[in-house]
C-alpha positions as CSV (number, residue, x, y, z in Angstrom):
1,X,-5.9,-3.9,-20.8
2,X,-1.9,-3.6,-19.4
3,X,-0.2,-0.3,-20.6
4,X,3.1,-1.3,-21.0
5,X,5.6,1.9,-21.0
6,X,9.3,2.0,-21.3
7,X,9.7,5.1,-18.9
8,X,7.4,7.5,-17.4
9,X,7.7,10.0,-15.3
10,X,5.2,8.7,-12.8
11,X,2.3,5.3,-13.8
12,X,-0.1,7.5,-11.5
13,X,0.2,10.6,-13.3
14,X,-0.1,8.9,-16.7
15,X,-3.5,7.3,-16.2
16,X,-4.6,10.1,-14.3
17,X,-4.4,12.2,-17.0
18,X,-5.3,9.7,-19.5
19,X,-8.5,9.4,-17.7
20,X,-9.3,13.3,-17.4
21,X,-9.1,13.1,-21.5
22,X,-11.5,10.8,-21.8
23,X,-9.6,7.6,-22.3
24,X,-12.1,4.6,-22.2
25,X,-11.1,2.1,-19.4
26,X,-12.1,-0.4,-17.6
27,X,-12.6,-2.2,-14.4
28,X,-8.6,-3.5,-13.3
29,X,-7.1,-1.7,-16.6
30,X,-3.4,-0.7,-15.6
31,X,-0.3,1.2,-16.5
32,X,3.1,-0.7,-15.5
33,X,7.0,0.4,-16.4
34,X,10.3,-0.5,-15.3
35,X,11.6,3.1,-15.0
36,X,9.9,5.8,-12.9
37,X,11.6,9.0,-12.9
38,X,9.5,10.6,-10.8
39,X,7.3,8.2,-8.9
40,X,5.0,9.7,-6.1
41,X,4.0,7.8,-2.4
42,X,2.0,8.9,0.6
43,X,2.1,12.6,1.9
44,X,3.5,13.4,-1.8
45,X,6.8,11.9,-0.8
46,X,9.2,10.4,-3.9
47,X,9.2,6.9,-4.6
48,X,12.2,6.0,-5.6
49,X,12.0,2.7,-8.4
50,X,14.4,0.7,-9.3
51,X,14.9,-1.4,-12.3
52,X,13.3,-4.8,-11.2
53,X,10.8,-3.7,-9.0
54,X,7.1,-2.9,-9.8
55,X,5.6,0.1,-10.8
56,X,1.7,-0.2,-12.0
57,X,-0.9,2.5,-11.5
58,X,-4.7,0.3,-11.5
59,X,-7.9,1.6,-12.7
60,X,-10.5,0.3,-10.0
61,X,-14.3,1.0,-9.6
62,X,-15.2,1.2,-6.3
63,X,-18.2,-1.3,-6.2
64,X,-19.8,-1.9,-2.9
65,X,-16.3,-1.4,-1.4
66,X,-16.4,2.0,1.1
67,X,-13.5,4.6,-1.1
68,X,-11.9,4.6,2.1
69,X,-11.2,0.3,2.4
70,X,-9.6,0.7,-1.2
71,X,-6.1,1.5,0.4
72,X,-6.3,-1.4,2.9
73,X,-7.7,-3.8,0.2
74,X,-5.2,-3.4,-1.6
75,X,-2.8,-3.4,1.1
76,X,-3.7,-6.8,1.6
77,X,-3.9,-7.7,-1.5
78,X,-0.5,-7.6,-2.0
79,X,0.6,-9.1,0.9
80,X,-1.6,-12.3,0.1
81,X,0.6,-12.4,-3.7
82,X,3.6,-12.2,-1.5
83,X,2.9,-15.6,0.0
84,X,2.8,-17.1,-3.1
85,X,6.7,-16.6,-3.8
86,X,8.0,-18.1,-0.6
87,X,6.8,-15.5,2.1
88,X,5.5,-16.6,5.5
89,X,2.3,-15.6,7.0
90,X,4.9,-14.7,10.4
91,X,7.1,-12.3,8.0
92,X,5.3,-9.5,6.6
93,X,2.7,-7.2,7.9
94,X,0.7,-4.2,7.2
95,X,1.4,-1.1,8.5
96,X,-1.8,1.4,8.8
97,X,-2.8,2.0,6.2
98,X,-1.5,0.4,4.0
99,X,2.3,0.1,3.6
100,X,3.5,-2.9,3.7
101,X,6.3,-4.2,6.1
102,X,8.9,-6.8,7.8
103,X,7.2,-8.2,10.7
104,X,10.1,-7.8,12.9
105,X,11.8,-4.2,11.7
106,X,9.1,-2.6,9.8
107,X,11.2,-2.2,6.6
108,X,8.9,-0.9,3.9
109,X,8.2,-3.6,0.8
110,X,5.4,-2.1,-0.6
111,X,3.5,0.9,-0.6
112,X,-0.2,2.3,-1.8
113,X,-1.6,5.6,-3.4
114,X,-5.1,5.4,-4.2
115,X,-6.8,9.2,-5.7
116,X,-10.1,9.4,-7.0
117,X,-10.6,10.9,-10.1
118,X,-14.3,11.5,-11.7
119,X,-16.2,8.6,-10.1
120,X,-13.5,5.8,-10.2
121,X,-10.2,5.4,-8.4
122,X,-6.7,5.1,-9.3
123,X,-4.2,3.0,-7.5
124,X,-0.5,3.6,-7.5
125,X,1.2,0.3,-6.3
126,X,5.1,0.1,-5.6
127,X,6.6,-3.2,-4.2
128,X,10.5,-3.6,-3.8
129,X,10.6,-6.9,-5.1
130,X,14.1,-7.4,-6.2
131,X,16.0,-4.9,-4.6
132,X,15.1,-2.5,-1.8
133,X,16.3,1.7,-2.4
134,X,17.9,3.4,0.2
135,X,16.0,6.1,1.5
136,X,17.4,8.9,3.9
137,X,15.4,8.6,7.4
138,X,13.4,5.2,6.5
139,X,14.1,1.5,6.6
140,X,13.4,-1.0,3.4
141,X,13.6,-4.3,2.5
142,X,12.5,-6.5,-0.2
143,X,10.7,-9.9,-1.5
144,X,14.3,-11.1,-2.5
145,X,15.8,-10.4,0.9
146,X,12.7,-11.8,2.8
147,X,12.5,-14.8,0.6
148,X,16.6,-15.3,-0.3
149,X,15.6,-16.3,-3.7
150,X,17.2,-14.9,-6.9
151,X,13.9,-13.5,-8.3
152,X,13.8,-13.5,-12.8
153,X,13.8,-10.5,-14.4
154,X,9.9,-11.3,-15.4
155,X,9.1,-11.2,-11.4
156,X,7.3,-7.4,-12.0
157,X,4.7,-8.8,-14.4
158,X,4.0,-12.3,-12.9
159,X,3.5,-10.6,-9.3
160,X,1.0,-7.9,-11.4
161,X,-1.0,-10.6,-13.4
162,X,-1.6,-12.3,-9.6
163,X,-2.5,-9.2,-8.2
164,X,-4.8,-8.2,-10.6
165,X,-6.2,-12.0,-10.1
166,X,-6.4,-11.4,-6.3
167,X,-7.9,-7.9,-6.8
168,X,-10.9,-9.3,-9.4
169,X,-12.6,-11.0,-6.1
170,X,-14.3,-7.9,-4.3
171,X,-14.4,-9.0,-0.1
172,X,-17.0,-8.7,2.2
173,X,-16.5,-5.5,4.4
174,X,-16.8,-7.5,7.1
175,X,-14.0,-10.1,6.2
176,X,-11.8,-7.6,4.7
177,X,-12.1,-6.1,8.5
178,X,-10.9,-9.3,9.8
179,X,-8.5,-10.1,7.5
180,X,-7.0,-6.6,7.9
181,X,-6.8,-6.6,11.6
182,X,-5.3,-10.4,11.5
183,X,-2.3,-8.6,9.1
184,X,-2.1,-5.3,11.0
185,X,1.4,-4.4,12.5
186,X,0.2,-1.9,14.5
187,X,-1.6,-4.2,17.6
188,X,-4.1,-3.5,20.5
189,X,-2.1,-1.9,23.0
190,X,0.6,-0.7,21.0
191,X,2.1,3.0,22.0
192,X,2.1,5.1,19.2
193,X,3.3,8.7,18.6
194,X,1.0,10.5,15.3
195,X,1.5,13.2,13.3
196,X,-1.2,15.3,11.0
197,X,0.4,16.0,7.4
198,X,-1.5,19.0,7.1
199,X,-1.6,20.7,10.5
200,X,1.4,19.3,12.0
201,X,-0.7,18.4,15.1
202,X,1.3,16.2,17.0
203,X,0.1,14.0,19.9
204,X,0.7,10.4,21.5
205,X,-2.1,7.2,22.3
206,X,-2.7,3.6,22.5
207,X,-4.1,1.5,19.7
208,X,-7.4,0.2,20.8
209,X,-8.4,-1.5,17.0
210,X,-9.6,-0.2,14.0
211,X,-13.4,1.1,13.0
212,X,-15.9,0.6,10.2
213,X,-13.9,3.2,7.5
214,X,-10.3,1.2,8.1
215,X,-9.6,4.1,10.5
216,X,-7.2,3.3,13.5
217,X,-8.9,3.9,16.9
218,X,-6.7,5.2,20.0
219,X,-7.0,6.1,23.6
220,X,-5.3,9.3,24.3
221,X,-4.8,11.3,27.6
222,X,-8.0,13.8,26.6
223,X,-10.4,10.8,25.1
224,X,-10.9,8.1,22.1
225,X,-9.0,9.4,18.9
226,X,-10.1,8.5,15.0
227,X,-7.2,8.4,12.7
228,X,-7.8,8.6,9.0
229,X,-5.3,9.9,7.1
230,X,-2.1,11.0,10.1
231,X,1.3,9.5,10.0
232,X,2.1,7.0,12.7
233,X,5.1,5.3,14.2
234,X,5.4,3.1,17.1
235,X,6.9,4.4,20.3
236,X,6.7,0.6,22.5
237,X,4.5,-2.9,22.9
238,X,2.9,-3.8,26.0
């Protein structure tokens, strides 16, 4: 079942309450409209939409899939659909945890919220597809400016329908690892600087790879660091 709403204030709000009233879904229902007027991302950050681009809340059930993979599934999911409009494996990357980004600049293209609610979870996807917002203090970017193609107005539906097709085939943890740490943008080695959203804790290490929840794994100066939910941003590569 695809919701299809006019306007709304936010797709993840919608179904969230839809759900907490009892509303009967199912496995890979979703909500999708053109116009958010108040669209949420990470950290409770505004996502700002744009007529054009997509805007879908998902109703997943976890499966054998650990909650905490969902994000990063999804995360890949996305960028797999990307390559099927003219994207090349060398251009787009995905930045822990999810987010989705330019190779080379890190411009943001799409971005994940997954929440659960009762026993089932519910997945806010954004992707700039034909036009990239401007927001104050981060970089963005787009499928149309990665691809140079004049995408139809249609392009939010079609690039739902195949990600709901990419999302119906549930991965081996063990692949999705793989396949994760062959599209990470943050690398072995890497210098990064992290931030926790709640505590403000600050502090500094080097990427060493990521562990069995999708957690990012770093040396620091006082010992081996687990990451699970902290901001991160690149300071240099080795």
């Amino acid at each position: 079942m695809k919701i299809q709403l006019k306007s709304v204030e936010s797709t993840q709000a919608f179904l969230k309450e839809k759900v907490l009233e009892g509303g009967v879904f199912q496995h890979l229902d979703c909500v999708v409209s053109p116009v958010q007027t108040a669209g949420l991302g990470r950290q409770g950050r505004p996502w700002i939409a744009e007529s054009g681009n997509l805007h879908a809340s998902l109703y997943l059930h976890p499966g054998q899939l650990p909650l905490t993979w969902i994000p990063l599934w999804i995360g890949v999911s996305v960028a797999r659909v990307m390559l099927e409009y003219g994207v090349t494996r060398e251009q787009v990357r995905i930045k822990w945890p999810n987010d989705v980004v330019d190779a080379g600049s890190g411009a943001k293209i799409a971005g994940v919220l997954c929440e659960k609610v009762q026993r089932i979870v519910i997945a806010g996807v954004g992707v700039n597809l034909r036009s990239a917002p401007q927001v104050q203090g981060r970089i963005t970017t787009s499928l149309a400016d990665l691809t140079g193609l004049a995408l139809p107005p249609e392009i939010p539906d079609d690039f739902l329908d195949r990600l709901l097709a990419e999302l119906k085939f549930e991965p081996y943890l063990r692949v999705l690892k793989k396949t994760y740490e062959d599209w990470a943008w943050f690398r072995p080695g890497d210098s990064v600087r992290f931030e926790d959203a709640i505590t403000r804790e600050e502090g500094h290490g080097r990427v060493i790879g990521y562990g069995e929840f999708g957690e990012m794994i770093l040396s620091t100066a006082t010992g081996e660091r687990r990451l699970l939910s902290e901001e991160v941003h690149l300071k240099s590569r080795s």
